[in-house]
N, C-alpha and C positions, 0 to 999 in steps of 0.2 A: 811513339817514342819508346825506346828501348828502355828498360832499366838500366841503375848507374852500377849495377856490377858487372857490366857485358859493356861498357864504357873504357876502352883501352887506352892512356894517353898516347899520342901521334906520337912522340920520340920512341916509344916502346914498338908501336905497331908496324912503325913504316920499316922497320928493320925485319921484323918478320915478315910482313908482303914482299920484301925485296928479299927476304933466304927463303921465301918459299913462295912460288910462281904459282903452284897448282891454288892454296886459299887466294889469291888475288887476283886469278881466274873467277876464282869461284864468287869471291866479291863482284866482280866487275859485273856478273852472270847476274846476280841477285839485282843488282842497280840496273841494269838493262830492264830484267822484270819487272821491278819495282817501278819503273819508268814508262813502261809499256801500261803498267795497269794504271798510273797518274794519269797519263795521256786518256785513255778510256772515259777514266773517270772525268776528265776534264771535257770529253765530250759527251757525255751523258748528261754534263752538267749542261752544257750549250744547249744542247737539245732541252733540257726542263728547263733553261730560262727561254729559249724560243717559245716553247709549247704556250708557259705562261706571259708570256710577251703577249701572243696571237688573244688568250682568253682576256690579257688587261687591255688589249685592244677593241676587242668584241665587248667587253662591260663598258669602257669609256660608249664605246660606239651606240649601243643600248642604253643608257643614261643619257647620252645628248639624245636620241628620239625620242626618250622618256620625257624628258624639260623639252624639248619642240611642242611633245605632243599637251606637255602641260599648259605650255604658256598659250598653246591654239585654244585648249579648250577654255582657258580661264577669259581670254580674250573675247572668245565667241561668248561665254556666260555673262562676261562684263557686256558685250553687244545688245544681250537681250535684254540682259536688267536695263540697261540705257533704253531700249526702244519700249520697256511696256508700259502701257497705256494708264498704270499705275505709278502712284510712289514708293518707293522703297528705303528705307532706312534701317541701316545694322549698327547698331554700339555692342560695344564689349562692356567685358565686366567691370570697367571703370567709370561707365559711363561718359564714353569717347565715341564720338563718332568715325566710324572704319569706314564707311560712303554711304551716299545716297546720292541716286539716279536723277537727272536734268528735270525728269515728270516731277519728282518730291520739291526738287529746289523751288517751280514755277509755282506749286501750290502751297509751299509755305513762302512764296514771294521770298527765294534767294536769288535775287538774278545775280549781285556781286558781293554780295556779303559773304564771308566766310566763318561758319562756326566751327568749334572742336567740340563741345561739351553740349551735352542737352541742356543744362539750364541758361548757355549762351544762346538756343535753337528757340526754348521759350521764350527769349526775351526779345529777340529778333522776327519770329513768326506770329507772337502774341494767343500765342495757344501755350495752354498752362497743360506743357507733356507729363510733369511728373502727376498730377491728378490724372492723367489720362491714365498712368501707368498703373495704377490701384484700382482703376474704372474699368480697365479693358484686363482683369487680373481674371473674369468671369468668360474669355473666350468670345465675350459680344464686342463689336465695333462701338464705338462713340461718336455720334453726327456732331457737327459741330456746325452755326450757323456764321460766316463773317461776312463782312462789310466793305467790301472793296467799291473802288472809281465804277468797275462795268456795273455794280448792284449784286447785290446779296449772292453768295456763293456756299453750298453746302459741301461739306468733309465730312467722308465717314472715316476714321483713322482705327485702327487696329493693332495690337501687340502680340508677338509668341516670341517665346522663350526657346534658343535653342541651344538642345542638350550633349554634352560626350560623355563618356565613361572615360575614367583616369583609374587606370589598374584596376584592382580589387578595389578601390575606394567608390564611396555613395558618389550617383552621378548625378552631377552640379553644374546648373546653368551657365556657361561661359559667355554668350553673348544675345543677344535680344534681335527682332527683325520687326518693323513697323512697318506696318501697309496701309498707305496713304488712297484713300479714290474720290475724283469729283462724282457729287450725288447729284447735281446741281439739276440735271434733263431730269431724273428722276423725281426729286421734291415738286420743278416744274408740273410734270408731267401727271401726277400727285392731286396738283390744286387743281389742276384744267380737269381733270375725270371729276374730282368732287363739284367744281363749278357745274360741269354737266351732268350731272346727278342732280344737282340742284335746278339747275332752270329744267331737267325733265321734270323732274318734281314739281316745279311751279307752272309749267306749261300743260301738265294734267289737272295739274286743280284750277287752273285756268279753263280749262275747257268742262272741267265737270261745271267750275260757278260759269260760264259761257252759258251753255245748255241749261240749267237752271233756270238762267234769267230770260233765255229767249222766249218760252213759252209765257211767262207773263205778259213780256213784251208785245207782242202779240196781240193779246188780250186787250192789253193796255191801248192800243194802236186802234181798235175794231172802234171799242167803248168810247174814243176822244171822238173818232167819226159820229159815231151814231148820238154823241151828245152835242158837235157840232151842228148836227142838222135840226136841233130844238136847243138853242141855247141863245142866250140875249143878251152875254158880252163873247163875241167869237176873238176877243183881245187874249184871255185866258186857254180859249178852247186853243188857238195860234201857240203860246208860250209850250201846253202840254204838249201839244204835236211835237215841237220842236225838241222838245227834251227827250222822246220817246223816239224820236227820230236818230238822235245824236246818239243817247245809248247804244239803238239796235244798230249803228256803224260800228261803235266800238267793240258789241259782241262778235260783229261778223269780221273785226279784223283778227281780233283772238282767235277763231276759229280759222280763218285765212293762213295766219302763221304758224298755228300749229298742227297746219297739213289738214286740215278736216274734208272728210270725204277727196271723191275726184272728180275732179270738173267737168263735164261734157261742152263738147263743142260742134256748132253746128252754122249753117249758113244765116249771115243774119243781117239786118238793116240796122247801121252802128248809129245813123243821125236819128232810128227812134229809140234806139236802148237810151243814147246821150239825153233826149229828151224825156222822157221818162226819166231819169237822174237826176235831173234837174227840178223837174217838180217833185219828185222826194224829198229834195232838200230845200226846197224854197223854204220853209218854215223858219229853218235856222236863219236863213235869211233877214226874214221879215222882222225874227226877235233878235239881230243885230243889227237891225236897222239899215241894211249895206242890199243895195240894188244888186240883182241877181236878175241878167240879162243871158238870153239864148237866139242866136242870128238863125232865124227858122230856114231849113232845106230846102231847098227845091226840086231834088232828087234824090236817089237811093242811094250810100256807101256803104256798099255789100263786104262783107268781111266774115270770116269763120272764126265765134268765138263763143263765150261763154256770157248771156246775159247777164247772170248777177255777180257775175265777177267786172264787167264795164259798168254797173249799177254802182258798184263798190266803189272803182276808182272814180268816178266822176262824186261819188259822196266823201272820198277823204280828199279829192284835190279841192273840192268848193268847200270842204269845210275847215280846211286850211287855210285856206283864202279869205272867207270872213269871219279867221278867230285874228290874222295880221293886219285887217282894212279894216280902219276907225268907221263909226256911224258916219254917214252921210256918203259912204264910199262906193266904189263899184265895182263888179264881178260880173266877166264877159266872158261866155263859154262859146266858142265856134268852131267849124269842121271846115275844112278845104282838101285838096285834092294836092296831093305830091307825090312827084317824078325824079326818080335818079336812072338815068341811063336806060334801059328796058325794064325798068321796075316800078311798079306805081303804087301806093301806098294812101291810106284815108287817115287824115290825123284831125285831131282834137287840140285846141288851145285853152286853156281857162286861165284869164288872165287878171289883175287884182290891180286896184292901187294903193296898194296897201305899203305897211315900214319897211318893206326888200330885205334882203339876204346878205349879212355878214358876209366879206368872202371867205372869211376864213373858214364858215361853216358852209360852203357847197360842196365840198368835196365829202363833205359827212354824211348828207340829207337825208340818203335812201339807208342808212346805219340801221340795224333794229337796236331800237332803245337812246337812240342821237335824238334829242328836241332840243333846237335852237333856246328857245323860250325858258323850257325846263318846267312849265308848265304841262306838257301831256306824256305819257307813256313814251311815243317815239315809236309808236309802228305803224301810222296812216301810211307813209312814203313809203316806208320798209315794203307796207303789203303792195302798194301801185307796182311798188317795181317788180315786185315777185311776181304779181298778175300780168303783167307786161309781157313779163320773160315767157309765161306760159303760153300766152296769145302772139310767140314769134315776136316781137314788137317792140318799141324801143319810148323810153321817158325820158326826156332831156327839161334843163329850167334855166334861166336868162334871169339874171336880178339886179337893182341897181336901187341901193340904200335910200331909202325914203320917197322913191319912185314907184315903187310898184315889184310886182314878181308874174313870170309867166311860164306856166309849164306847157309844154309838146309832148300828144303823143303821138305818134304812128304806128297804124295797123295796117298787115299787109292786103291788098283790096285785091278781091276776087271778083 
């Protein structure tokens, strides 16, 4: 703008541009210029508002792949927290719950409940978080043992604190993240090593007191003999046998299941090991008063096996047999000859009439450490059947409550 002394009013001026042509030339000249450089200017402007058109187009454009690329990643983050195998839990500094992942909600049993607050979370999940919160202050997890329908479930739960910086200011905890995990296979997995710890532990000093006692046994065995054959009540001399008998079955099934030595096997006539077995065990017999019958062979059933391992089963199935058949009862041991298809096999029956078999406990029988009774250890059957398996060979038992029991075995006949 001009200054207001170069300001001429129109009634003064227009008299002068109109007495003199050449200034009103020269005016019009000036406004052309002046017009010309408007115009210019008017296009340079265009141009910087295009320029910056294109650059707020380019930053809009750059800011939406920015938020695309945000909300992909926060989405794919939200994906993962959702799928791991843990629970997850973040509050802020109000102690509000900001999420927690479908894993947190199943093991603190939210299927439909909704919390906002941790002390709504404690009173819903039944786990007391704010104690956790001063427990887990030392960077260790906290197990926790609950009580659910399926049985007993372990939680380890966990707390960190996470941090920002705010300006120059001290940096202060703004929100918290808790990490939930079932321990559960673990604590399992836990008791079953310790249990097996333990039964190695007791299946070695089983076999050390085993070894111990056999060589007495032994001893003990020789001595009843040789006091039998000068002795002038054989009633007594009968009782010792028996109990020295029984014993040295029980050593040898200890031994039996705790893998001792390896068994050799060799061609062998199974109707005299069977009989030989039988008179081993008569004794027990006799001091239970229960007939103890053997249907004598008339031929060889040849079979590859181990003698004092058939020695064995024929002394835990007869002595099974007359601890469940009252006095006055009877025990029939016999061999027969059987046929499947092109396969022939020699088996063994020992058969009782004795108080039969629960059914509910057949499917247990051959268990280590299962006695119907509850009166003996539980590994006569355990070892039959182990020995069976070894000799190819199969035990099967028929029972029928206060009728009787009979066990089968078969060996494959060579």
């Amino acid at each position: 703008m001009l200054p207001s002394s170069h300001v001429v009013p129109i009634d003064q001026a227009l008299p002068l541009r109109l007495n003199s042509p050449r200034q009103l030339a020269d005016a019009f000249g000036e406004f052309i210029a002046a017009s010309a450089q408007l115009e210019a200017s008017y296009r340079e402007l265009q141009q910087k508002v295009a320029h910056l058109s294109g650059e707020l187009a380019d930053r809009n454009a750059a800011l939406t792949r920015s938020l695309r690329e945000n909300d992909r990643m926060r989405a794919a983050l939200q994906q993962m927290i959702d799928s791991m195998p843990c629970g997850v839990l973040v509050l802020d500094n109000q102690e509000t719950i900001v999420m927690i992942n479908p894993e947190g909600q199943r093991l603190l049993g939210l299927a439909t409940e909704k919390v906002r607050k941790l002390n709504e979370l404690s009173r819903a999940s039944r786990i007391d978080f704010d104690g956790l919160a001063s427990a887990a202050a030392d960077g260790h997890d906290a197990e926790l043992c609950l009580a659910t329908e399926a049985g007993k479930r372990w939680l380890a739960i966990g707390r960190r604190e996470l941090n920002c910086a705010a300006g120059n200011q001290e940096t202060v905890p703004l929100r918290s993240i808790w990490i939930l995990r079932d321990i559960t296979a673990n604590k399992l997995a836990e008791q079953e090593r310790e249990a097996a710890r333990r039964a190695t532990a007791l299946a070695e000093i089983s076999s050390i007191l085993a070894h111990e006692i056999r060589n007495p046994l032994a001893s003990l065995e020789l001595f009843a003999g040789l006091i039998a054959e000068d002795s002038s009540n054989p009633q007594w001399i009968a009782h010792l046998r028996a109990g020295i008998r029984t014993l040295s079955g029980t050593v040898n099934n200890v031994l039996s299941m705790n893998g001792e030595g390896v068994a050799r096997f060799a061609p062998m006539d199974l109707a005299a090991c069977v009989e030989g077995g039988v008179e081993f065990v008569r004794p027990v017999a006799e001091q239970a008063c229960v007939e103890l019958s053997l249907r004598p062979a008339t031929e060889k059933f040849m079979v590859r096996g181990n003698e004092d391992g058939i020695r064995q089963i024929m002394l835990n199935l007869i002595c099974n047999a007359i601890r469940h058949t009252a006095a006055g009862g009877k025990v029939d041991v016999s061999l027969r000859r059987v046929r499947r298809g092109s396969e022939e096999f020699n088996g063994v029956e020992v058969k009782d009439t004795g108080c039969g078999i629960a059914p509910e406990c057949l499917g247990r029988l051959f268990e280590v450490g299962f006695s119907g009774s509850g009166e003996t250890p539980g590994l006569g059957l355990a070892v039959c059947k182990r020995l069976m398996e070894q000799h190819s060979g199969t035990i099967n038992v028929s029972s029928r409550q206060n009728e009787g029991s009979s066990f089968q075995l078969e060996f494959p006949a060579i």
